[in-house]
C-alpha positions as CSV (number, residue, x, y, z in Angstrom):
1,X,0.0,0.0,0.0
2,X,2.9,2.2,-0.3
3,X,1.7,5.8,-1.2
4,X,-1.7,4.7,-1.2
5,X,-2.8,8.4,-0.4
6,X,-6.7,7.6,-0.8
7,X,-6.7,5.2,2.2
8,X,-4.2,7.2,4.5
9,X,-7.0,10.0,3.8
10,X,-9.6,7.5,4.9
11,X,-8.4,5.8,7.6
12,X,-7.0,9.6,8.8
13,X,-10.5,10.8,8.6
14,X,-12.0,8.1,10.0
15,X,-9.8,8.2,13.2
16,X,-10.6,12.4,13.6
17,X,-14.3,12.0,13.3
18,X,-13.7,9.4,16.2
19,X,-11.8,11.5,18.4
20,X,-14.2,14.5,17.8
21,X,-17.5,11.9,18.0
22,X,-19.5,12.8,21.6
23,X,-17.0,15.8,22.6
24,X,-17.9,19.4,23.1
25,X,-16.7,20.4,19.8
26,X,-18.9,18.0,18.0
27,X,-21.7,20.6,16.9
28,X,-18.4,22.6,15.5
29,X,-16.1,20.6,13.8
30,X,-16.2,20.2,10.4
31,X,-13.9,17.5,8.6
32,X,-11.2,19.5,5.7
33,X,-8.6,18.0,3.3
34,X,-5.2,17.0,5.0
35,X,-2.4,18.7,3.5
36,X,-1.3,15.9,1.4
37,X,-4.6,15.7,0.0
38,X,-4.6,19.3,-1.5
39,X,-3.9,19.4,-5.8
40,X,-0.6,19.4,-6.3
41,X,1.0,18.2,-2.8
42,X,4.3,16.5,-3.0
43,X,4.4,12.8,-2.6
44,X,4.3,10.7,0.4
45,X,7.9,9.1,0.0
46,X,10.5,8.6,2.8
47,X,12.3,11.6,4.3
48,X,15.3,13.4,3.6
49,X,18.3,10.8,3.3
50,X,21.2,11.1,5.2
51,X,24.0,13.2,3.9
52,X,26.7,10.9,3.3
């Protein structure tokens, strides 16, 4: 599943609307696009490598 960005945006949002379910903030929050889900955000890769 490596840079599978459409279920790491799933499973992402899935987890926030769990943690926001039954809270005080509930009537507030409203879901938005992670960053990596914006048009024309870099891809998810591994980090920087070391120099070397």
């Amino acid at each position: 599943m490596a840079d599978d960005r459409d279920a790491l945006a799933r499973l992402l949002h899935r987890w926030e609307a769990e943690n926001v379910r039954g809270t005080a903030i509930e009537p507030h929050w409203q879901p938005s696009p992670f960053p990596f889900e914006e048009a024309g955000a870099p891809g998810l890769g591994p980090g920087p490598r070391p120099a070397g």
